[in-house]
C-alpha positions as CSV (number, residue, x, y, z in Angstrom):
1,X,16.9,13.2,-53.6
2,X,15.4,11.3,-50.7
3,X,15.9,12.4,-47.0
4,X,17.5,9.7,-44.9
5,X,14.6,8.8,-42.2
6,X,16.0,9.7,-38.6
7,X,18.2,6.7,-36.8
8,X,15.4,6.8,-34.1
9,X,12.6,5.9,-36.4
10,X,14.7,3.2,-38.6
11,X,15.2,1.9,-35.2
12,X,11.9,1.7,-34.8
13,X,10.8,0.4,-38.1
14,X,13.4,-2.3,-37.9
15,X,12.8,-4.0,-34.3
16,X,9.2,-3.3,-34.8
17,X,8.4,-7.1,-35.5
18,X,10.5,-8.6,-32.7
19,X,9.0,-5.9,-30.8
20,X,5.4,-7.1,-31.5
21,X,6.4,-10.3,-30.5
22,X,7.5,-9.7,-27.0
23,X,4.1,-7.5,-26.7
24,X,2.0,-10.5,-28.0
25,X,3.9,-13.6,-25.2
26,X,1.4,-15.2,-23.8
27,X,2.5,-14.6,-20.3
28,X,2.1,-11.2,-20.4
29,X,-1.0,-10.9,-22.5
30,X,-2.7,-13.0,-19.8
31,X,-0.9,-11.0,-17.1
32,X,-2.5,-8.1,-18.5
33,X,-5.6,-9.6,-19.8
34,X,-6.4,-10.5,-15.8
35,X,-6.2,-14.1,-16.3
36,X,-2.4,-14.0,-15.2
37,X,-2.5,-13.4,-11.0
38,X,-0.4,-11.1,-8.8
39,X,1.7,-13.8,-7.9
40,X,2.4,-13.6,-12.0
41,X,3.4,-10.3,-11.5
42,X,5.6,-10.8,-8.5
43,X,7.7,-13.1,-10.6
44,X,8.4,-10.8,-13.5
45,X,9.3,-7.8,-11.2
46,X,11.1,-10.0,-9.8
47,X,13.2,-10.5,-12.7
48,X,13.4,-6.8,-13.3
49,X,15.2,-6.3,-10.5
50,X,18.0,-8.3,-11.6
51,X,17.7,-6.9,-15.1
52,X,17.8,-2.9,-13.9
53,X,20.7,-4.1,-11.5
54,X,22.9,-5.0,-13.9
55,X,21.6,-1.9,-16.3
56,X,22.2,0.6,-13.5
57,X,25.6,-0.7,-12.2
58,X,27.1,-0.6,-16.5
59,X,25.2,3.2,-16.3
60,X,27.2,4.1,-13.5
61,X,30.6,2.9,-15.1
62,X,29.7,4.6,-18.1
63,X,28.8,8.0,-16.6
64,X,31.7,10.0,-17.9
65,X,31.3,8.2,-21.0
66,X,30.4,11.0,-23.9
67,X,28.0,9.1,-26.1
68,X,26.3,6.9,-23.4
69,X,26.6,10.2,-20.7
70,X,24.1,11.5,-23.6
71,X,21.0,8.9,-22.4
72,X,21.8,8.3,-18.3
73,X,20.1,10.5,-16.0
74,X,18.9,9.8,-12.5
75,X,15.5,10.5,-13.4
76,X,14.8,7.2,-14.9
77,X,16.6,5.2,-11.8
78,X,14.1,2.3,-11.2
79,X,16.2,-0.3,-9.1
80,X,15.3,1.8,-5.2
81,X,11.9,1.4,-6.9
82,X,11.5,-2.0,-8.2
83,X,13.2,-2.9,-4.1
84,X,10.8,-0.8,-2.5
85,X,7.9,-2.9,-4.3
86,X,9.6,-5.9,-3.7
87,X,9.5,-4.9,-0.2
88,X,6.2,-4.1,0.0
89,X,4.7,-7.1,-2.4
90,X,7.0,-9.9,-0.7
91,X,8.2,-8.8,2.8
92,X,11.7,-7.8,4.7
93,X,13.2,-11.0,3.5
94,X,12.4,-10.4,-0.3
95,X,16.0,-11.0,-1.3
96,X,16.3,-14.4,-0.1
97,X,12.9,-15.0,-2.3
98,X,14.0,-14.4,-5.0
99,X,16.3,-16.0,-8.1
100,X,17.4,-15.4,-11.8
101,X,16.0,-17.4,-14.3
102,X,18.1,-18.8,-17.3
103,X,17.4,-16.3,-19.6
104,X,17.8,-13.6,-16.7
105,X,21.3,-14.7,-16.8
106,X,22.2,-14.5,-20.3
107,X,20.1,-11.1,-20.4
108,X,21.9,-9.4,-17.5
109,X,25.6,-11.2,-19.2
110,X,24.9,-9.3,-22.0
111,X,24.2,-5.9,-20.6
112,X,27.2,-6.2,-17.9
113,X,29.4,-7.6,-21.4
114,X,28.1,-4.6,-23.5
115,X,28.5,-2.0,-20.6
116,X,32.0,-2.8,-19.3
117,X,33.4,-2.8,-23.6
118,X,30.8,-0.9,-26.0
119,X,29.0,2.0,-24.6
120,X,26.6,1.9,-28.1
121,X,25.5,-1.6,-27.0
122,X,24.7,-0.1,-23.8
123,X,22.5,2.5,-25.1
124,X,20.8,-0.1,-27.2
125,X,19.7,-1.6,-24.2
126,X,18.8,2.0,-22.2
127,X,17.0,2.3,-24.6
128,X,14.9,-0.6,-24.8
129,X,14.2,-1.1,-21.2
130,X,13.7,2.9,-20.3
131,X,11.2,4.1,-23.4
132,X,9.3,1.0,-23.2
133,X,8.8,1.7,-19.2
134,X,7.8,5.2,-20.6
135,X,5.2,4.1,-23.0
136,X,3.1,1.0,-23.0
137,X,5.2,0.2,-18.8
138,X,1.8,3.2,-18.3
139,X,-0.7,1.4,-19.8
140,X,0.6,-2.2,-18.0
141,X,0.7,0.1,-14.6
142,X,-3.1,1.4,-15.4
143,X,-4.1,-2.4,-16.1
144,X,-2.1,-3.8,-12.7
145,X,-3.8,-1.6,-10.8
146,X,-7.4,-2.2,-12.1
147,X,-6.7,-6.4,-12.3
148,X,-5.0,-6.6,-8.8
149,X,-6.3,-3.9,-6.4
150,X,-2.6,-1.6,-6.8
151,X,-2.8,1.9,-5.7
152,X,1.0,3.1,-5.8
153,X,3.0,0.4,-3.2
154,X,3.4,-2.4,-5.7
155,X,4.0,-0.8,-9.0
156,X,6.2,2.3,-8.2
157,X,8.8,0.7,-10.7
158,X,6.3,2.1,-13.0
159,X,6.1,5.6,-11.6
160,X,8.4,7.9,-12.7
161,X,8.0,11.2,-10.4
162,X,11.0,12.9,-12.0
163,X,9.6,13.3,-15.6
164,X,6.1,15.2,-15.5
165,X,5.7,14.3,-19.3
166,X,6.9,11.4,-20.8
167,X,6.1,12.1,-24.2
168,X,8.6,15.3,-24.4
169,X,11.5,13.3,-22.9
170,X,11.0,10.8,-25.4
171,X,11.3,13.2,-27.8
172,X,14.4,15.0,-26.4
173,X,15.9,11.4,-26.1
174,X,15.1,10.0,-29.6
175,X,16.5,13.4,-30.8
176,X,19.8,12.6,-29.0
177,X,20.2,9.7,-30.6
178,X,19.6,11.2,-33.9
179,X,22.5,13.4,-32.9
180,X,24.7,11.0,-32.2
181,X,27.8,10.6,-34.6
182,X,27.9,7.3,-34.9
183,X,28.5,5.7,-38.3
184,X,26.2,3.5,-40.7
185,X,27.8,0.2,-39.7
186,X,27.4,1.6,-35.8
187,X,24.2,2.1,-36.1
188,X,23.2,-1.0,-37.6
189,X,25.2,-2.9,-35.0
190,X,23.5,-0.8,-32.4
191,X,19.9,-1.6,-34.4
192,X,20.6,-5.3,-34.3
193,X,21.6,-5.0,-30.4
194,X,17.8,-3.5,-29.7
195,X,16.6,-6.9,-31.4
196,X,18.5,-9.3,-29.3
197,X,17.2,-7.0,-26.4
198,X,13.8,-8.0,-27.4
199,X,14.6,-11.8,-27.9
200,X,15.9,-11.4,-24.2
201,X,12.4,-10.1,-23.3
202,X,10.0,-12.4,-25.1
203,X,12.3,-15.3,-23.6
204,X,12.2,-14.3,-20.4
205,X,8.4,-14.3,-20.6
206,X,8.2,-17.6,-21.8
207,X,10.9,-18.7,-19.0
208,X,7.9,-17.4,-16.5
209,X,5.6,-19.2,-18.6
210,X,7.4,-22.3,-18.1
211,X,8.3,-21.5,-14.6
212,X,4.4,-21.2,-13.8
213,X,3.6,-24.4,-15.6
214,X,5.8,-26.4,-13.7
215,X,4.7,-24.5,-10.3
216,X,1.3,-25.8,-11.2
217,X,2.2,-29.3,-12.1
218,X,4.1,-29.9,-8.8
């Protein structure tokens, strides 16, 4: 009899291509390629601060929570990060510089809809935003730094002091949700909710795609 693969790895297995397609947006390939600028960059931390907003606030409702209590530590906090290099990338009056785009909205809707009614929804997108920032977030932090002169001040949404190895607490945290008792059709919801997290992503890229181009144009 065949061993059911872990949930962590049929999550993996089955995002994998809408996964690949956020990667391979043309906004961030050239943002990483150094054809995109910092100003590029500006713009999509930008965005992330509205996105790890809304993520942080549903983490703090769902704190006592048993399942989602599972995946939320302080560790992984990026929102004092992402202001601080705001700050430092934009100036004092960063906040007023700022703005959601369309996709930002229906992207921080969902998380805030997800987090305030289905804490398995809300772990879908923990997931999404946190392991990616622990795995290829280094290798765009490496390339931001190289392409646009950073040294810390500017990328320390990327820079996560509180875990001195990222590769065991990914392990510890795909093994949770391993553990976690949820049923088949949970699972599957919770699979498909990791997809539409991606779709957010890879729209949102084109969004600054489109933002850029019309920047240009004017």
């Amino acid at each position: 009899m065949t061993e059911p693969i872990p949930f962590s790895q049929a999550l993996r297995e089955r995002t994998r291509s809408v996964h690949e397609e956020s990667e391979g947006a043309v906004f961030m390939q050239d943002l990483m390629s150094g054809k995109g600028s910092r100003e590029d960059y500006i713009q999509l931390l930008s965005q992330h601060y509205f996105i790890y907003q809304a993520l942080e606030e549903a983490a703090a409702g769902l704190a006592d929570d048993p399942v989602a209590a599972l995946f939320i530590t302080p560790k992984l906090t990026r929102l004092p990060a992402i202001e601080a290099d705001l700050e430092y990338l934009l100036g004092d009056d960063w906040r007023d510089r700022i703005s959601p785009l369309p996709t930002t909205f229906r992207y921080t809707a969902r998380i805030r809809e997800v987090g305030a009614t289905w804490p398995g929804g809300f772990v879908a997108h923990h997931y999404t935003r946190y392991l990616g920032d622990l795995s290829g977030g280094q290798i765009i932090r490496t390339l931001l730094q190289r392409q646009y002169g950073f040294d810390t001040n500017g990328v320390g949404f990327y820079l996560f002091d509180e875990i001195a190895k990222p590769k065991v607490f990914k392990d510890v945290y795909r093994a949770q949700l391993d553990a976690v008792d949820w049923t088949e059709e949970e699972r599957d919801r919770v699979i498909a909710e990791v997809g539409l997290a991606f779709r957010f992503n890879t729209d949102l890229f084109n969004d600054l795609a489109a933002a850029k181009a019309a920047t240009i144009a004017a």
